[in-house]
N, C-alpha and C positions, 0 to 999 in steps of 0.2 A: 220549821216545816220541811226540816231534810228527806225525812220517809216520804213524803207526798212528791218533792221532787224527783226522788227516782222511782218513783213509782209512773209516773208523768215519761220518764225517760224508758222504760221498757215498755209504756204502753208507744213507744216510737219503735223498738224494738219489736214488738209480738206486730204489728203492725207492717213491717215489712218481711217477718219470718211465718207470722200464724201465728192462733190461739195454743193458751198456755193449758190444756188439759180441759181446752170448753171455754176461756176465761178469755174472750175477746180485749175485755179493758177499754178505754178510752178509745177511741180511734188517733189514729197520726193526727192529723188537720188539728184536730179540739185540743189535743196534750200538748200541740207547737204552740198553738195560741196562746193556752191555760201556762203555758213556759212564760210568753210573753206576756201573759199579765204580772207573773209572778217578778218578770223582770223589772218592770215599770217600777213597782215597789218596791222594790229593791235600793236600783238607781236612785229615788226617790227619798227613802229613806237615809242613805247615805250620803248624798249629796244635800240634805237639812242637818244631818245629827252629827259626821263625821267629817265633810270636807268643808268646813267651816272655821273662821276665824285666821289661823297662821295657815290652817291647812286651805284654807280657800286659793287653789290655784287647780285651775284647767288642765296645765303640763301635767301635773301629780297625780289628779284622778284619771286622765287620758292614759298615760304610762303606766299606772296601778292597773287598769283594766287591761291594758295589752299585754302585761304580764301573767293577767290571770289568764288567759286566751290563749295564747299561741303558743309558750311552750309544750303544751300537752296535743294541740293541733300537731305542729312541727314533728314530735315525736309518734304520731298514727302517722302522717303523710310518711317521715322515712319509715316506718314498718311492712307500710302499705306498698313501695318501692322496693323492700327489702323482698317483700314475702310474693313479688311479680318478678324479680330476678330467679330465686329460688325455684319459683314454679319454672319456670324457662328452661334450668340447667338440669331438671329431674327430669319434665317432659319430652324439653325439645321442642315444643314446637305451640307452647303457648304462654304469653304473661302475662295471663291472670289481669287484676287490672291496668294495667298498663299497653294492653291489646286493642285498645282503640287508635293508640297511637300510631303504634306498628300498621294494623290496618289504615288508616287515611294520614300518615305524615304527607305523602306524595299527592294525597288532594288538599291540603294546607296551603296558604300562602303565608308567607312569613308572617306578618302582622297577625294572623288567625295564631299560629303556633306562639308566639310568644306574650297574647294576650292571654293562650291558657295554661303556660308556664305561671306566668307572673302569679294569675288569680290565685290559684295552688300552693304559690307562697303568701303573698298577702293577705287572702284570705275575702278580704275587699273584691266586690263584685262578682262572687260567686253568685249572688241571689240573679244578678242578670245572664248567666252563661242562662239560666233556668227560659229565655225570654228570645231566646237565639238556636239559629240551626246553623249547619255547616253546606254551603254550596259545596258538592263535589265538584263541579266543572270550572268553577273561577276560585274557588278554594277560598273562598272571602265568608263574613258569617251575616245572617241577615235575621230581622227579627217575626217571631211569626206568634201566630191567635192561640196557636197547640203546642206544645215543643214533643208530643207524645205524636204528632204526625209527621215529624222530621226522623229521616234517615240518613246518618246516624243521631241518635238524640245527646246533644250533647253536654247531657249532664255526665255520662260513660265517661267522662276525659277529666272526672274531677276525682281527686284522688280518696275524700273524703264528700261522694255526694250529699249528703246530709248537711253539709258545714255551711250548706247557703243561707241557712237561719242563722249562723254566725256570724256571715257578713250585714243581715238585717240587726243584729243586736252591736255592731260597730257602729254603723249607722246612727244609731237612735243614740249609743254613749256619745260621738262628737257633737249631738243636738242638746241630748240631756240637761247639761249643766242650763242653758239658759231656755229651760222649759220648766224643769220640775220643781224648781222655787217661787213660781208664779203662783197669783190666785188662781183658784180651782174656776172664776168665770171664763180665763183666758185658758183652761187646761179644756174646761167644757166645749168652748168655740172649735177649741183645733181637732177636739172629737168628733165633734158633729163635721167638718169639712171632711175630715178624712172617710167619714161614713159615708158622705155624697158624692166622693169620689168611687168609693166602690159601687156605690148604687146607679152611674153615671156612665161607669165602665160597663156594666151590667147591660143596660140598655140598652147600650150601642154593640151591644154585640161579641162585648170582649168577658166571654162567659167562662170560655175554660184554663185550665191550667195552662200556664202559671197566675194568669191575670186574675182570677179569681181566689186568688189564694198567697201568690210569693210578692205582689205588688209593694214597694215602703211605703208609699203614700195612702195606701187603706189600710196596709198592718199598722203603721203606726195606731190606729185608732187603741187595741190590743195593749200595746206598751202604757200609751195611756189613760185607760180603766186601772190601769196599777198604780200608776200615780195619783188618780183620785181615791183609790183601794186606801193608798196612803196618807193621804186626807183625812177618811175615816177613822186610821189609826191614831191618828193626833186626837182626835174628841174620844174615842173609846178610853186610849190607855190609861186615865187617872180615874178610869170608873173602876168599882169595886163588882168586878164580877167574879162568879163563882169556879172554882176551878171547876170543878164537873160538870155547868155549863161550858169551857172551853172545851172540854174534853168531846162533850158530845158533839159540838160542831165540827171539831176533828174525825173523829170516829165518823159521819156522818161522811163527808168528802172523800175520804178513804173507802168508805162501803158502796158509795158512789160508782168512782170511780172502778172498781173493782168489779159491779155487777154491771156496769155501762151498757154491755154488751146484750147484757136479758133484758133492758128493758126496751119494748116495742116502741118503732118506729113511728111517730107522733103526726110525721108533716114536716112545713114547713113555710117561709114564707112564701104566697103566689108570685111574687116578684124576684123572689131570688131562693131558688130550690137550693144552690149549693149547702146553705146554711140550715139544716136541721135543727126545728125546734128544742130537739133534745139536746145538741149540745150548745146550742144559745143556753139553754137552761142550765146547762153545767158550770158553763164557761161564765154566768151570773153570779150563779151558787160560788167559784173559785175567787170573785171579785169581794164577795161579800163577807166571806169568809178569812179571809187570808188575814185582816187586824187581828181577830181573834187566834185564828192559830198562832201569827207570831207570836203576841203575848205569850200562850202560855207553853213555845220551844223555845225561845229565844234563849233560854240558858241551858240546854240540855247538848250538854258538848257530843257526845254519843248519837244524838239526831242531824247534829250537823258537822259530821264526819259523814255519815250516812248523806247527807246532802250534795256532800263534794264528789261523791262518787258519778250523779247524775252526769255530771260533763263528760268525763270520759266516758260512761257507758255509752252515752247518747253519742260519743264523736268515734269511737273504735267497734261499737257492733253492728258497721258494715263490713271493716277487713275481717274480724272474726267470724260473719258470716261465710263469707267467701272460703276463709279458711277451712270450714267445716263441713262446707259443699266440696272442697279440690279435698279433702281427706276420704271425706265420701265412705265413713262406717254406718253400717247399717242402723243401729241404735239412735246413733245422732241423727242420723234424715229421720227415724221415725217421732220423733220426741225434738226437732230442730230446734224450737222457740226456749224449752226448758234448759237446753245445753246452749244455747246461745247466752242465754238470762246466766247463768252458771259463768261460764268463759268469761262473758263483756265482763262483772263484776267484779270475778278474780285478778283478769287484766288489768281493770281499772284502779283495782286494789293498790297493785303496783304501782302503778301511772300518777296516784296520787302522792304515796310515798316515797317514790325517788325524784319526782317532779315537783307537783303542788307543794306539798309538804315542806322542800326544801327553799322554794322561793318565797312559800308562806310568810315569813319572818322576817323577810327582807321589803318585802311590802309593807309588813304592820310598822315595822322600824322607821320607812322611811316619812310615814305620819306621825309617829311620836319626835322625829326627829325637827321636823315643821312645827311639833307643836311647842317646841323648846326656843323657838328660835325667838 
């Protein structure tokens, strides 16, 4: 399902730049989700069919996963560093993203500065800067209902804002392993709790972002609709179905998501507007769907090359945003989303190939080498 994930990843993309030619796409919120479903099964899958047996250790898959993660993180954050140097020494008198710093270091108190060093390396509790403001006058951070009514807001101080779904997807892996081998009763309970917590949060008033949306304890619900997705998979996969039925439920999610944008605005629940019935209805359609798409990508090496691209476009086309704005050619402002979609891609091209690509192998190895043992 490589196409559908980066397709999921630019509609994070057009969503922070603008429509592609008319072509709104998913919204942000629904394609984060629709990630996180995607994730659960994933997780899910591979920790049943592959971290199994000799390879059953927690160190392994924990390590496996941090290596899929961070090297290509680490290498946007120093670009991202690089290219607010750069700006500084051409300007003079501005870095780019690194100007939040410069502007409030002297309203920081230590502890505040080096919890948002760390985060920016770690990666770990980025979802919570999203949950927190900065006191100017005691330089200390405190947590608040809006972070969009905090000045400064401070998610500006993260080098990669976007990457706070990648501290929620660290998260859910140190839980994973002793979740997603349970029965689908006890996957169902902890879905439904986490649903009541957001319906709970709701109530009481904690309606807007980030609470309504970056929380772990009601994302979670997300990661695991993929896990049960995964469920699914296990009774589908020895049926005999047709490939050109695969194919139209593919085609279908992909035409989906592509017209997202034209289809009219349905509603929602009375109890909780954030969640648009349309994309409950997508984000269904993503859960129900996904055993059959795997089935019939699961061998199509070309789709998931194409898949690996989703993480770096989704984690690098904020700098090359930026980049594109401080170049500031007329063409690119008027067509931003399409040169953006162009750049992340090509970037990412790279980022897989001198990065992924090269630790690829050394991951795969270090499960065949478990499984020898």
């Amino acid at each position: 399902m490589g196409l559908l994930r980066l397709l999921l990843a630019l509609c994070v993309l057009v969503a922070h730049s603008g429509a592609i030619f008319g072509f709104g796409l998913v919204t942000g919120k629904t394609a984060l989700h629709s990630f996180f479903v995607i994730s659960g099964f994933y997780m899910a899958l591979i920790l049943n069919e592959k971290y199994i047996g000799q390879n059953n250790s927690y160190k392994l898959f924990i390590t496996n996963r941090l290596l899929r993660l961070y090297p290509i993180y680490w290498v946007v954050a120093l670009c991202t560093i690089l290219f607010s140097v750069i700006m500084y020494f051409i300007t003079g008198n501005s870095f780019g993203p690194l100007q939040p710093y410069v502007d409030y270091y002297d309203s920081m108190n230590f502890g505040t500065l080096l919890f948002l060093i760390l985060t920016n390396i770690i990666i770990f509790f980025q979802d919570i800067v999203m949950f927190l403001g900065l006191d100017t006058v005691t330089g200390s951070l405190f947590f608040t209902k809006d972070f969009r009514q905090t000045e400064p807001a401070l998610y500006n101080f993260l080098l990669a804002p976007q990457a706070w779904t990648v501290g929620l997807e660290l998260i859910f892996y140190l839980m994973a392993p002793f979740i997603v081998r349970r029965k689908v009763k006890f996957i169902a309970v902890l879905l439904f709790i986490s649903l009541a917590i957001r319906v709970v949060l709701y109530l009481n008033g904690y309606q807007k972002d980030p609470w309504a949306f970056r929380f772990f304890p009601s994302e979670i619900f997300f990661f695991l609709l993929g896990t049960l997705s995964y469920n699914i998979y296990k009774k589908v996969k020895t049926m005999d179905i047709k490939t050109s039925t695969l194919k139209i439920i593919y085609g279908f999610i992909l035409v989906f998501s592509l017209f997202y944008s034209f289809i009219p605005y349905i509603g929602s629940f009375p109890t909780y507007p954030h969640f648009p019935l349309k994309s409950m209805f997508y984000i269904f359609c993503i859960f129900l769907s996904i055993p059959f798409i795997f089935i019939l990508s699961k061998r199509w090496k070309r789709d998931r090359y194409i898949g690996e691209l989703s993480y770096p476009v989704y984690l690098s086309h904020i700098l090359v945003l930026n980049f594109i704005r401080w170049i500031d050619v007329p063409l690119f402002n008027t067509y931003t989303s399409v040169f953006l979609s162009i750049f992340s891609i090509i970037f990412s091209i790279f980022l897989t190939e001198l990065v992924t690509n090269k630790l690829e192998d050394y991951r795969q190895r270090r499960v065949k080498v478990k499984k020898s043992i």
